[in-house]
C-alpha positions in Angstrom: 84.2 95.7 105.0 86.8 97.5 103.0 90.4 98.4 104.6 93.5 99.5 103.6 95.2 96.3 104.4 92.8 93.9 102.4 94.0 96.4 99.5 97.7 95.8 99.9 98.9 98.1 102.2 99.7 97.1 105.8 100.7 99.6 108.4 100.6 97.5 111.1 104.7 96.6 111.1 105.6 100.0 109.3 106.5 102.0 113.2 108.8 99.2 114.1 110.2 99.3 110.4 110.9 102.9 110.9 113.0 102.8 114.4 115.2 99.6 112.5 115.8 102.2 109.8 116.4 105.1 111.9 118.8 102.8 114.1 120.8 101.5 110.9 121.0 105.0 109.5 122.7 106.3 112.9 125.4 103.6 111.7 125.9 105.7 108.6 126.6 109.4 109.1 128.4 112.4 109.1 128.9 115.2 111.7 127.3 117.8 109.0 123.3 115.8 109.1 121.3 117.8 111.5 118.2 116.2 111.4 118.1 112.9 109.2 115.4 109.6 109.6 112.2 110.0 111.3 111.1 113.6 110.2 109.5 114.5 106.7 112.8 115.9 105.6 116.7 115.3 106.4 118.6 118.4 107.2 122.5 118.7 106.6 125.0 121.3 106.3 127.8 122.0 103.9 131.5 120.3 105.2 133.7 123.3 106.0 136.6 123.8 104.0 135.0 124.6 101.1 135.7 127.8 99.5 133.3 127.9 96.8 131.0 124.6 97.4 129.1 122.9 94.4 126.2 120.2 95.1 126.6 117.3 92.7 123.9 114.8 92.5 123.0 111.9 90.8 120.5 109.0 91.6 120.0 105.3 90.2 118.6 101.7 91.1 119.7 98.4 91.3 117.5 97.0 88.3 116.7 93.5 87.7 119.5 92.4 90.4 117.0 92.8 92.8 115.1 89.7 91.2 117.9 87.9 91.6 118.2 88.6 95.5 115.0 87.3 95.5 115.2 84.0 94.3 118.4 83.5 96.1 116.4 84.9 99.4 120.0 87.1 99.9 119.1 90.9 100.4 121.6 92.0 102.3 124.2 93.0 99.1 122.1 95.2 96.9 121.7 98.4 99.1 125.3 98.3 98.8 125.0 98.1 94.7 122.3 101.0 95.5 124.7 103.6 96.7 127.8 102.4 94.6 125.8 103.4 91.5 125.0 107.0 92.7 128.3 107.1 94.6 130.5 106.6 92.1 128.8 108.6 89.0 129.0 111.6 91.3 132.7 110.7 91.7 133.3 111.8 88.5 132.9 114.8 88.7 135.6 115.0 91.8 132.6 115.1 94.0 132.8 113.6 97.8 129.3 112.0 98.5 128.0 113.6 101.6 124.0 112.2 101.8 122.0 109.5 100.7 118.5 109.1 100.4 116.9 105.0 99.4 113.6 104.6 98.4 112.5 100.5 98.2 108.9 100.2 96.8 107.9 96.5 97.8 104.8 94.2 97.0 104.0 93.4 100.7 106.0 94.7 103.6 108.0 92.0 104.9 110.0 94.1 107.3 113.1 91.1 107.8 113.6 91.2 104.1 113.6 95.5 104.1 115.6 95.5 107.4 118.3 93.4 104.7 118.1 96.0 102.3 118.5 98.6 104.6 121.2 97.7 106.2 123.1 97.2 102.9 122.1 100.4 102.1 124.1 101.7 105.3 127.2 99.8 104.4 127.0 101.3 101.7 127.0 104.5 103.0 130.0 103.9 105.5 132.0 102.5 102.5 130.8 105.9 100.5 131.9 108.0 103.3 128.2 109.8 103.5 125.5 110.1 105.6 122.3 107.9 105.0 119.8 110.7 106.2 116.1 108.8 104.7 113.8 107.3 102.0 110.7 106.1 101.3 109.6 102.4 102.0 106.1 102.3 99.9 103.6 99.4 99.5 102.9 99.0 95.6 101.2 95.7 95.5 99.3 97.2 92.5 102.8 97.2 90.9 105.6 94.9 92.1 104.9 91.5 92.2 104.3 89.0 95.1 107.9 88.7 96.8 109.6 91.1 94.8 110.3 94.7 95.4 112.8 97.4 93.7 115.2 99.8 94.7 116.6 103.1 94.3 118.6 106.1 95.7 119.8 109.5 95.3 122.9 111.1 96.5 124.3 114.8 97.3 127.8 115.2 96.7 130.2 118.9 97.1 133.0 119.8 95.4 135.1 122.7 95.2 134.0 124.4 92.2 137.5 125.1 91.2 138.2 121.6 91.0 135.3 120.1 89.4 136.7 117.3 86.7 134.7 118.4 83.8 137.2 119.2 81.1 137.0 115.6 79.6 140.0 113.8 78.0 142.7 114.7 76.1 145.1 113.1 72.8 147.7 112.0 74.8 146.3 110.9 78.2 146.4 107.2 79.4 143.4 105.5 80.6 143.9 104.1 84.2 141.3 101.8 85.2 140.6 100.1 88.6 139.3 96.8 88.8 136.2 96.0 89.8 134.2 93.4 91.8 132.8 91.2 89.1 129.8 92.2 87.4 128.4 94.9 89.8 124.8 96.1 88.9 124.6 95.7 84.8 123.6 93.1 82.3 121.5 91.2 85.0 118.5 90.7 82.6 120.8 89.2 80.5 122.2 87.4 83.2 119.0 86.0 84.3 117.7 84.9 80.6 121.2 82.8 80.4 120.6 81.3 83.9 116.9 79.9 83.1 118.3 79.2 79.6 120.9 77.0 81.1 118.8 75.6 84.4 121.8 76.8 86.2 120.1 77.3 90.1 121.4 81.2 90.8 121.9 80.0 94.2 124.7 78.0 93.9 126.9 80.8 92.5 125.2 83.7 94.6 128.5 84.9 95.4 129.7 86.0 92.0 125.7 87.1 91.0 125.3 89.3 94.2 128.8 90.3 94.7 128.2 93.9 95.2 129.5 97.0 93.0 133.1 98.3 94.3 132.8 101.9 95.9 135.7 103.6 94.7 135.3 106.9 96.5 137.9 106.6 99.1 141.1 106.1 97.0 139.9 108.6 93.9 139.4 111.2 96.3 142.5 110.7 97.9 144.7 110.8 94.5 142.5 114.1 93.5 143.1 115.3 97.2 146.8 115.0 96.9 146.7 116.9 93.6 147.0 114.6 90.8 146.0 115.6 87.4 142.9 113.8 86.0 141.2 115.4 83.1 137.9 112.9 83.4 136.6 110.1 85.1 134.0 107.0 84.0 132.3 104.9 85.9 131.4 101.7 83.6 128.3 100.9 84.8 125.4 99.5 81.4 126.8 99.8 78.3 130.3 98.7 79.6 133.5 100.3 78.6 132.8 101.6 75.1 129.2 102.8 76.4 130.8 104.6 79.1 133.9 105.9 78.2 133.0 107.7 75.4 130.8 110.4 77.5 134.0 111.8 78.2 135.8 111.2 75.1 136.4 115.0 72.8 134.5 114.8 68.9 138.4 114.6 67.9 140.0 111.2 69.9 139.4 107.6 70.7 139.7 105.8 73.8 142.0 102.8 72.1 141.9 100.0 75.1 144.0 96.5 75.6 142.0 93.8 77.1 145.4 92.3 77.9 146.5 94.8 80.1 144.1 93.6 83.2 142.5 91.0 84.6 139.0 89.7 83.8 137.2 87.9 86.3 136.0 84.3 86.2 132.6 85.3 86.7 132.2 86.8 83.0 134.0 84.1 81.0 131.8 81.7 82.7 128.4 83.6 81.4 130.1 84.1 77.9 130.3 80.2 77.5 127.2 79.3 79.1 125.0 81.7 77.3 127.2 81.4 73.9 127.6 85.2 74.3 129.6 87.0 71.4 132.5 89.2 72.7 131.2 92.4 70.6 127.6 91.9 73.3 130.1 90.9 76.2 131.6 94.4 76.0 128.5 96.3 75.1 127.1 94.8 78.4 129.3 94.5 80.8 132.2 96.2 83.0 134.6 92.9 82.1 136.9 93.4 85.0 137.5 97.4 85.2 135.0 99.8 87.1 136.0 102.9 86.4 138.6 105.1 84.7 140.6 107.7 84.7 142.4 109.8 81.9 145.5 111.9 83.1 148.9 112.2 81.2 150.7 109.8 80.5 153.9 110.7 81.8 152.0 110.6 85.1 149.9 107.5 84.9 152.4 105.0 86.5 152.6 107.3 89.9 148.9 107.4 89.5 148.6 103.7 89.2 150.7 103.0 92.5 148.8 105.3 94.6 145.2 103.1 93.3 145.1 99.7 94.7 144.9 97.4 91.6 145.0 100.2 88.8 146.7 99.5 85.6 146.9 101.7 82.2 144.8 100.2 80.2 144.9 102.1 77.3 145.4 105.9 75.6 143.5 108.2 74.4 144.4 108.6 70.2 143.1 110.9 67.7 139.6 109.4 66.5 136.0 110.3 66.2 134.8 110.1 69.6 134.8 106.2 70.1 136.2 103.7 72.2 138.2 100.9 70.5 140.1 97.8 71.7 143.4 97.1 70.4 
């Protein structure tokens, strides 16, 4: 007899899954969420303060780092990479994140392995500074293969509409970037290709390939907070700095950057040698040590650089034609 488990789908561990998200989510929330996991819907507020409030959202996934987790059999880093991604693009814009929402579509319910994931997710949330009000956990065996599963996210973020960082850079400003972890959530196909390539076991070096994307929410807002001047912001994520950088870039400047000027971690080199990567596809794929960027002044980039942890000018803006170059 036909049943909706010998199709794929078993319910039979979903209630328990439910009240192990609902407890981990409690770990992760502001005073503004009125009603978050367990209903159909999360409801939440607007933070006071806010004279003219804007919503600012964004949402992403992990992509192919997930496979990754799952041949190393660690799951407990990529909720975190889930949030950063959606966390920080929002940044850009000035915004403070103030709910997130996962959704984790798996092969087979395994509720130890979505329980890891999860509770990433949350840390990821405290780190983020919002509220993890919900999600989706669906049963796709149709679509994700046996022991894999994927992962994604959206976030809400306000800002004061006056305040917004839209303008985009300017001739004249420096670029202040702020290191990040390694190689956060991009280039893992590639990754992966050079790993099987090499018979390198991903295991042994699970710390650099599942170190998880920095969250830089707390110290940007801070500096905007405090009323520095920052005509855009980029968050490097695929495409790496000249993919990124130029969203905010005017039709009349370039972004002219100095590798020299910060560090790169081990972590990249390593791949670059192993896979006999060219430096041209190095920095088309990868964030090769800095995260995300600022542009403001230059006459006030070295204040802003002491008040970021790690930041270092790392370049100017130039007359150009809308590209990033590297000195």
């Amino acid at each position: 007899m036909a049943d909706y488990a010998t199709a794929g789908v078993d319910r039979s561990s979903h209630g328990e899954m439910v009240r192990r998200i609902a407890t981990l989510a409690g770990q992760a929330s502001r005073p503004e969420v009125l009603d978050g996991v367990g209903f159909f819907a999360a409801a939440c507020r607007l933070p006071e303060g806010y004279r003219e409030p804007v919503l600012v959202s964004g949402t992403d996934n992990v992509g192919t780092k997930v496979l990754l987790a799952s041949t190393i059999g660690r799951h407990d880093t990529v909720g975190i990479d889930c949030v950063a991604m959606c966390a920080n693009d929002i940044l850009t814009m000035g915004a403070e994140p103030l709910f997130f929402l996962d959704y984790l579509s798996v092969h087979r319910l395994e509720a130890e392995v979505a329980a890891q994931v999860v509770a990433g997710v949350a840390e990821g949330c405290r780190r983020a500074r919002c509220a993890l009000v919900g999600g989706e956990t669906a049963q796709s065996g149709d679509i994700i293969q046996p022991g894999g599963y994927d992962l994604s996210g959206t976030v809400v973020g306000v800002a004061e509409r006056s305040r917004l960082v839209r303008a985009g850079a300017r001739v004249g400003d420096a670029v202040v970037g702020l290191p990040s972890a390694g190689l956060h959530s991009n280039g893992f196909s590639l990754v992966r290709r050079v790993l099987a390539a090499a018979g390198v076991d991903p295991a042994a070096h699970a710390g650099d390939l599942l170190r998880p994307t920095r969250i830089y929410v707390g110290e940007v807002l801070g500096v905007l907070a405090a009323g520095a001047s920052v005509h855009a912001m980029a968050h490097v994520t695929g495409g790496g700095l000249p993919g990124n950088l130029d969203r905010v870039l005017p039709a009349d400047a370039d972004a002219v950057l100095d590798p020299t000027t910060w560090r790169r971690p081990p972590v990249f080199d390593w791949l670059q040698g192993l896979g006999g990567i060219d430096e041209a596809e190095m920095r088309r794929v990868f964030n090769l040590g800095i995260g995300f960027c600022l542009f403001a002044p230059a006459p006030e980039a070295d204040a802003l650089c002491r008040r970021l942890p790690g930041a270092s000018v790392v370049g100017e803006v130039v007359p150009g034609a809308g590209r990033v170059r590297f000195a």
